[in-house]
C-alpha positions as MATLAB code, in Angstrom:
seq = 'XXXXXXXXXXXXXXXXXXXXXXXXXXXXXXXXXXXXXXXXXXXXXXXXXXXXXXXXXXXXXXXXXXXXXXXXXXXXXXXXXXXXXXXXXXXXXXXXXXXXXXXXXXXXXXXXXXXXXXXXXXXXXXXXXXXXXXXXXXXXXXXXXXXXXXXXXXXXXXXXXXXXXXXXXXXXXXXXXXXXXXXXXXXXXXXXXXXXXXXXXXXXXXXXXXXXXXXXXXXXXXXXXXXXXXXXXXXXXXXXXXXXXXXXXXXXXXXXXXXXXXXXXXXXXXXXXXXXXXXXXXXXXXXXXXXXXXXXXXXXXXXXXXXXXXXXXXXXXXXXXXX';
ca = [
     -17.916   66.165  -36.374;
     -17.459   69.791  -34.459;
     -21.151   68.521  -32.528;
     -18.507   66.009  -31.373;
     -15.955   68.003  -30.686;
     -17.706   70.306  -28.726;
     -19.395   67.456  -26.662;
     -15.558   66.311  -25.658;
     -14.835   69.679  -24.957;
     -17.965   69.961  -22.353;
     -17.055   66.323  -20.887;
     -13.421   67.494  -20.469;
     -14.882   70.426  -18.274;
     -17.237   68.230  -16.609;
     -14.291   66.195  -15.874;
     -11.995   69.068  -14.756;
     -14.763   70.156  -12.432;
     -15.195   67.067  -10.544;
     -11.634   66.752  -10.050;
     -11.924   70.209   -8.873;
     -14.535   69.916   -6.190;
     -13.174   67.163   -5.253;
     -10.033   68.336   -4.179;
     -12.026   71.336   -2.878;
     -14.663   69.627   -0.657;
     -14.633   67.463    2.751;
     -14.868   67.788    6.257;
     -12.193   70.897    5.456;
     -13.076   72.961    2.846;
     -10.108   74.723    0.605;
     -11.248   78.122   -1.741;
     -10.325   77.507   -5.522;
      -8.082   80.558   -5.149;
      -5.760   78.531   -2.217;
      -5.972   75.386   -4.200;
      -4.213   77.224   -7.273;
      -1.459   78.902   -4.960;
      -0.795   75.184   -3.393;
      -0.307   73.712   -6.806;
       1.801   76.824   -7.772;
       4.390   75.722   -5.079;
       2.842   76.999   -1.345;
       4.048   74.170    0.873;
       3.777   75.233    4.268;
      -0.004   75.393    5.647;
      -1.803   72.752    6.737;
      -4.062   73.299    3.450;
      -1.348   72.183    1.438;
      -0.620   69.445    3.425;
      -4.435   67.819    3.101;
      -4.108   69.376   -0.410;
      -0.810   67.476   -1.240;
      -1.303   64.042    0.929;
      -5.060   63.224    1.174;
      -7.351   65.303   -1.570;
      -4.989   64.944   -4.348;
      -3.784   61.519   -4.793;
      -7.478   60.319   -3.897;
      -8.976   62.664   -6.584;
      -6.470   61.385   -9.123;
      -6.732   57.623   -8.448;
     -10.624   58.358   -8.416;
     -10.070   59.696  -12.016;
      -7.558   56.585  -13.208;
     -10.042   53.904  -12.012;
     -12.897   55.630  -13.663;
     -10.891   55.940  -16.881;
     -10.248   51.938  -16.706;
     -13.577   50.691  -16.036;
     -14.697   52.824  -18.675;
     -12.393   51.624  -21.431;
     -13.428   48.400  -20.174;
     -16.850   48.435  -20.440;
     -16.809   50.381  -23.730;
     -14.556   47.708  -25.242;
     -16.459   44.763  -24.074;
     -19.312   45.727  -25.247;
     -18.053   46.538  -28.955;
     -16.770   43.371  -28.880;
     -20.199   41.375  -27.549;
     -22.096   43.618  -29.005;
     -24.384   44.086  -26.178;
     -24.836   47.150  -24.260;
     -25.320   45.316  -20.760;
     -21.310   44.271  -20.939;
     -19.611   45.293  -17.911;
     -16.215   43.307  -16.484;
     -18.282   43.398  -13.223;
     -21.308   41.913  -14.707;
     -19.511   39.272  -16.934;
     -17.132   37.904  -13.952;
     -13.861   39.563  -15.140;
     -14.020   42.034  -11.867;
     -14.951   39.008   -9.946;
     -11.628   37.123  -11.011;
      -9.656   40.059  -10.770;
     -11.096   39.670   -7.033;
     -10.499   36.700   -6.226;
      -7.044   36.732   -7.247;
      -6.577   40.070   -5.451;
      -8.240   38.990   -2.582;
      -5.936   35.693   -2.302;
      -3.140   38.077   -2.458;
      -4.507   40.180    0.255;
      -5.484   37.484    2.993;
      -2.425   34.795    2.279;
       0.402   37.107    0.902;
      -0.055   40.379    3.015;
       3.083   41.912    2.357;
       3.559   41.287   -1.390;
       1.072   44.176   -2.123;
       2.942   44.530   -5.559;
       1.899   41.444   -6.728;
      -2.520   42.032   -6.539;
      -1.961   43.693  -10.406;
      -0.420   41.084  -11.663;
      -2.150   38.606   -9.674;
      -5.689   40.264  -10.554;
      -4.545   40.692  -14.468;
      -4.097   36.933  -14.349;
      -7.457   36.223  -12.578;
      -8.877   38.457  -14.667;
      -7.822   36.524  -18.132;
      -8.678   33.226  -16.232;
     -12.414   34.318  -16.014;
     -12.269   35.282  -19.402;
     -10.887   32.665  -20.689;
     -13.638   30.326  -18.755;
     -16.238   32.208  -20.265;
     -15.449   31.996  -23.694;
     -14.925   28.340  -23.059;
     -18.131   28.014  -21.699;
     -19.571   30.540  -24.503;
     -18.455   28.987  -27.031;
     -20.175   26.446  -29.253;
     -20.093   26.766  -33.303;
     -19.116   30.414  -32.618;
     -19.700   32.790  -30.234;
     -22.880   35.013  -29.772;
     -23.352   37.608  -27.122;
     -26.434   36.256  -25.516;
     -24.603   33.194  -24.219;
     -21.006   35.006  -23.219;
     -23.875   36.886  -21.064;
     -24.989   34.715  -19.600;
     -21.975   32.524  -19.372;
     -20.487   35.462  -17.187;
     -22.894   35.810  -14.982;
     -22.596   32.219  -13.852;
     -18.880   32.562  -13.733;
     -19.399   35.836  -11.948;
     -21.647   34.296   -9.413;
     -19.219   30.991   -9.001;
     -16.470   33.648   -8.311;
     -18.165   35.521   -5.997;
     -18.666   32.368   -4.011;
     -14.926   31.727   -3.784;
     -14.270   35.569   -2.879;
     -16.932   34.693    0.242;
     -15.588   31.176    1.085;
     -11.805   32.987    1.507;
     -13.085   35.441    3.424;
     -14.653   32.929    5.987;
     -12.262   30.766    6.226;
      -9.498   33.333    6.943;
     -12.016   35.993    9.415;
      -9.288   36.769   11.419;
      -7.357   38.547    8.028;
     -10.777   39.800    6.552;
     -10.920   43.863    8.143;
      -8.494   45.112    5.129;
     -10.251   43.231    2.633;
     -14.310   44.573    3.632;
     -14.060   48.119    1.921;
     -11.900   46.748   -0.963;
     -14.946   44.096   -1.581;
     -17.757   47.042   -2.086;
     -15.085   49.379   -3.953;
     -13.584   52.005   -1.770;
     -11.161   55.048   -2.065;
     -10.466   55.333    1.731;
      -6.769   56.255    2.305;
      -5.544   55.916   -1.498;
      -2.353   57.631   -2.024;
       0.391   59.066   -3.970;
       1.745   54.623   -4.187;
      -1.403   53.818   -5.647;
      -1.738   56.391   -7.958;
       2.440   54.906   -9.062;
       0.763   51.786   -9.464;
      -2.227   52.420  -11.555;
      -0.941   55.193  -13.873;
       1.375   52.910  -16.184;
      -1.470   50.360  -16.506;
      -3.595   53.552  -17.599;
      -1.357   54.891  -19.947;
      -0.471   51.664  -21.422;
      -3.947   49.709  -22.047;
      -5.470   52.974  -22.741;
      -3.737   53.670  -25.624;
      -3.816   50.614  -27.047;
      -7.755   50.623  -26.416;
      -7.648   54.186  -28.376;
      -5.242   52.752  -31.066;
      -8.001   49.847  -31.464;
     -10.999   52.149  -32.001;
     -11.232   51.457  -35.956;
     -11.633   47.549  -35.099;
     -13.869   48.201  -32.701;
     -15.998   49.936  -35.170;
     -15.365   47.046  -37.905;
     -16.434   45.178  -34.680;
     -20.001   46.516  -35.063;
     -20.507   45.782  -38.524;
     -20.975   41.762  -37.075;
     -18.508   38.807  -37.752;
     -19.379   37.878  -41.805;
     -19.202   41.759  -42.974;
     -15.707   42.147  -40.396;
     -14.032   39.172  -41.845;
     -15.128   40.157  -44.926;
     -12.835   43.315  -44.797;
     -10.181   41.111  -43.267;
     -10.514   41.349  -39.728;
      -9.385   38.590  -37.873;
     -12.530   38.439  -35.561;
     -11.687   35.767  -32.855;
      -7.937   36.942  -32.645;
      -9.058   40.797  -32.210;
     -11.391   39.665  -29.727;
      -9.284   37.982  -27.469;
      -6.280   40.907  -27.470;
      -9.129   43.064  -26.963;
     -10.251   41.106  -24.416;
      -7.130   40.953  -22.725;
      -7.019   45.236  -22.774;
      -9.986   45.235  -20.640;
      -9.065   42.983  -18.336;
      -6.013   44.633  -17.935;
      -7.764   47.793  -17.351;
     -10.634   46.091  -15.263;
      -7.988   44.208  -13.263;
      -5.624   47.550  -12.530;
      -8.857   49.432  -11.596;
      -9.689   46.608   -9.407;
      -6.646   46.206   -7.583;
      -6.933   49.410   -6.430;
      -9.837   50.315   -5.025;
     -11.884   46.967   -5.300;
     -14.894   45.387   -6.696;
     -16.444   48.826   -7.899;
     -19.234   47.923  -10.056;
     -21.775   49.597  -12.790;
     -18.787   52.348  -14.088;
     -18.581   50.134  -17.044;
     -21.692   50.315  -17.534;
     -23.526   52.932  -17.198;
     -20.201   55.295  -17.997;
     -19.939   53.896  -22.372;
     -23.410   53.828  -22.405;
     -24.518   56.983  -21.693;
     -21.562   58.450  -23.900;
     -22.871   56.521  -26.403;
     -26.139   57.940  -26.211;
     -24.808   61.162  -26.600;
     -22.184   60.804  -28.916;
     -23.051   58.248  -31.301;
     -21.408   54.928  -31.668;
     -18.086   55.854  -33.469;
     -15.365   54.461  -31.371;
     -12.930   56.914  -32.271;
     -15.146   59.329  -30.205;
     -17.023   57.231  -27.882;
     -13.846   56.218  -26.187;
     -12.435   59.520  -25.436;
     -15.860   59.954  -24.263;
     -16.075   57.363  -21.726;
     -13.117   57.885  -20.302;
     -13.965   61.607  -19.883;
     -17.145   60.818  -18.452;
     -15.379   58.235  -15.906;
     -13.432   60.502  -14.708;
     -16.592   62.693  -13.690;
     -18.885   59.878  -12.386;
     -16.296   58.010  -10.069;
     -15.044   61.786   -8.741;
     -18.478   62.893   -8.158;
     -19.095   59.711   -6.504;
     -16.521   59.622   -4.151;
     -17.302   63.438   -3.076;
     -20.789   62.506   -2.804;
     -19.492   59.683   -0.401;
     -17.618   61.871    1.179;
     -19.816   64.486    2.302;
     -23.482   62.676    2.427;
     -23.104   61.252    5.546;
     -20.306   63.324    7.294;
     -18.166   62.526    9.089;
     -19.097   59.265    8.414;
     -17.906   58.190    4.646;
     -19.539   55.720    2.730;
     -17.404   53.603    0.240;
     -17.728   54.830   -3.054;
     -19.429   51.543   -4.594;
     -22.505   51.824   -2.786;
     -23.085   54.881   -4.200;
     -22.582   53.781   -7.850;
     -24.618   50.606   -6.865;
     -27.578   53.032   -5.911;
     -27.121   55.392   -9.386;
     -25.806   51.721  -11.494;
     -28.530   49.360  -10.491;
     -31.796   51.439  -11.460;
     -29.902   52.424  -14.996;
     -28.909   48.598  -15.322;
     -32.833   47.726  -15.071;
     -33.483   50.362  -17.559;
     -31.166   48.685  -20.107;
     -32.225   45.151  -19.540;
     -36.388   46.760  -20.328;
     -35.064   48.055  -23.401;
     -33.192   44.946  -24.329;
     -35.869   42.777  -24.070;
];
C-alpha cells in the first residue's frame, strides 16, 4: 500500500513537471520564477500574454486528453481482458472520427455538436463490434479482432469523406494525425465536463473492474452483472475516447501504452492503476507535445506522430509477449 502511494506521489510530480515545462518551453522561453508571478496575477507583459493565451490552455487540454485516453484504454482493457485494448486500436477512435469528421467537412459551423456527434459514433463502433464479437459469449480474442476490422472499415470512410469533399479537407489534416495546434481556453470549456464526469464514474467503477479480472463464471458468481457492466463501461470510454477525440483528433497509442506501463509498475488493482494512468497521461501527452514543439523548431510536428514513433515499437513489444 504506501509502495503505492508513494508511486502516485512520484507520477503526480512527473505530471506537474511536464505541465511545467511545458508552459515553460517554445520558440519563447519563460523562467519558472516569471511563470509563478503571471499565475499570481501579473497581466501586463507580453510573457503573460503567451503565458495566459497560447502555453496554458494548450498545456491543460494536453493534460485532459491524456487523462481520457488513459481511462479509456485502462477500462477497455479490464473489461477484454487483454492488454493490447486501445479505443484507437479497436475502432472506437475511428468512429468517434468519422462522426467528427462529418461534422467538420458538412456542418462547419456547428463545432458544438463533434462531442456529441463523436460520443454517438463512438457507441456505434462499439456497438458493431460486439455485434460482430459476439457468438455464445464474448471472448477478447475475437472483440480484437472484430475492432480492428471495424477500425480499418472506418478508416476507409474517414478517407472516402475526405476525397470527396478536398476542397473542405485543410482543417480536418492535423485533426486526422492528432494535433494540439492552436487549442484554447474554448476547448479546454469543452473537454473539462466530459473529464470530470466520465472520470469519476471510471474511478467509482474501479472495484468492478477488478471483479472484472477475476473472468465471467467467478464475477457472476459474486453477482456481477457481467454483460450489463460491460456495456456502461463501455459506454465511459467511449465517452472519454470520443471527448479526447473531438479535440485534438485521432491521437493514437495513449491508451495503450499509458495503463500498461502503470500497470507494470503498480500492479493490477484498479483502485490504483487508474489514478495511475491518468497521472501518467497527463505526463506522456505533455511531454509529447513539447517534444513536438521544440524538435523541429520552428517547424512543429503534430503531436500524434510523435506518440506513433514512442506507441508503435511498445505496441510490437506487447503483441511478442502476447503470443
Amino acid at each position: 500500500m504506501k509502495k503505492r502511494i508513494a508511486l502516485l506521489v512520484l507520477f503526480a510530480a512527473l505530471a506537474a513537471f511536464a505541465m511545467l515545462l511545458s508552459t515553460a518551453k517554445g520558440s519563447v522561453d519563460i523562467p519558472l520564477g516569471e511563470i509563478l508571478n503571471i499565475l499570481g496575477g501579473t497581466r501586463d507583459t507580453a510573457h503573460a500574454q503567451i503565458l495566459w493565451n497560447i502555453r496554458l490552455p494548450r498545456t491543460i487540454v494536453a493534460a485532459l486528453v491524456g487523462i481520457n485516453l488513459a481511462l479509456s484504454g485502462a477500462i477497455l482493457q479490464a473489461i477484454l481482458r487483454n492488454p493490447l485494448a486501445d479505443p484507437h486500436i479497436i475502432g472506437i477512435s475511428s468512429g468517434a472520427g468519422l462522426a467528427g469528421i462529418f461534422i467538420m467537412l458538412m456542418l462547419p459551423g456547428a463545432a458544438w455538436a463533434i462531442t456529441p456527434a463523436a460520443f454517438g459514433g463512438a457507441m456505434l463502433a462499439a456497438l458493431l463490434i460486439y455485434i460482430l464479437a459476439w457468438r455464445d459469449g464474448i471472448r477478447p480474442t475475437r472483440i480484437i479482432l472484430a475492432g480492428v476490422a471495424v477500425s480499418a472499415f472506418l478508416g476507409a470512410g474517414i478517407s472516402a469523406m475526405m476525397i470527396l469533399y478536398s476542397d473542405r479537407v485543410h482543417s480536418a489534416l492535423m485533426w486526422m494525425v492528432g494535433g494540439l495546434s492552436a487549442r484554447s481556453w474554448p476547448h479546454v470549456e469543452m473537454l473539462f465536463p466530459y473529464t470530470i464526469a466520465a472520470g469519476l464514474c471510471a474511478l467509482a467503477a474501479a472495484q468492478r473492474l477488478n471483479i472484472l479480472q477475476l473472468g465471467d463464471d467467478m464475477a457472476r458468481g459474486i453477482g456481477l452483472a457481467v454483460e450489463r457492466t460491460r456495456i456502461l463501461l463501455t459506454a465511459v470510454a467511449a465517452l472519454l475516447a470520443a471527448s479526447a477525440v473531438s479535440v485534438v483528433g485521432l491521437l493514437g497509442f495513449v491508451g495503450l501504452i499509458v495503463p500498461h506501463a502503470a500497470r507494470l509498475m503498480i500492479g493490477s488493482d484498479y483502485r490504483f492503476l487508474l489514478p495511475a494512468a491518468a497521472l501518467l497521461g497527463i505526463a506522456v501527452v505533455t511531454l509529447s507535445d513539447t517534444a513536438a514543439r521544440l524538435l523541429f523548431a520552428p517547424l512543429e510536428l503534430p503531436v500524434g506522430i510523435i506518440m506513433a514513433v514512442v506507441g508503435a515499437p511498445f505496441f510490437l513489444y506487447l503483441l511478442r509477449r502476447q503470443l
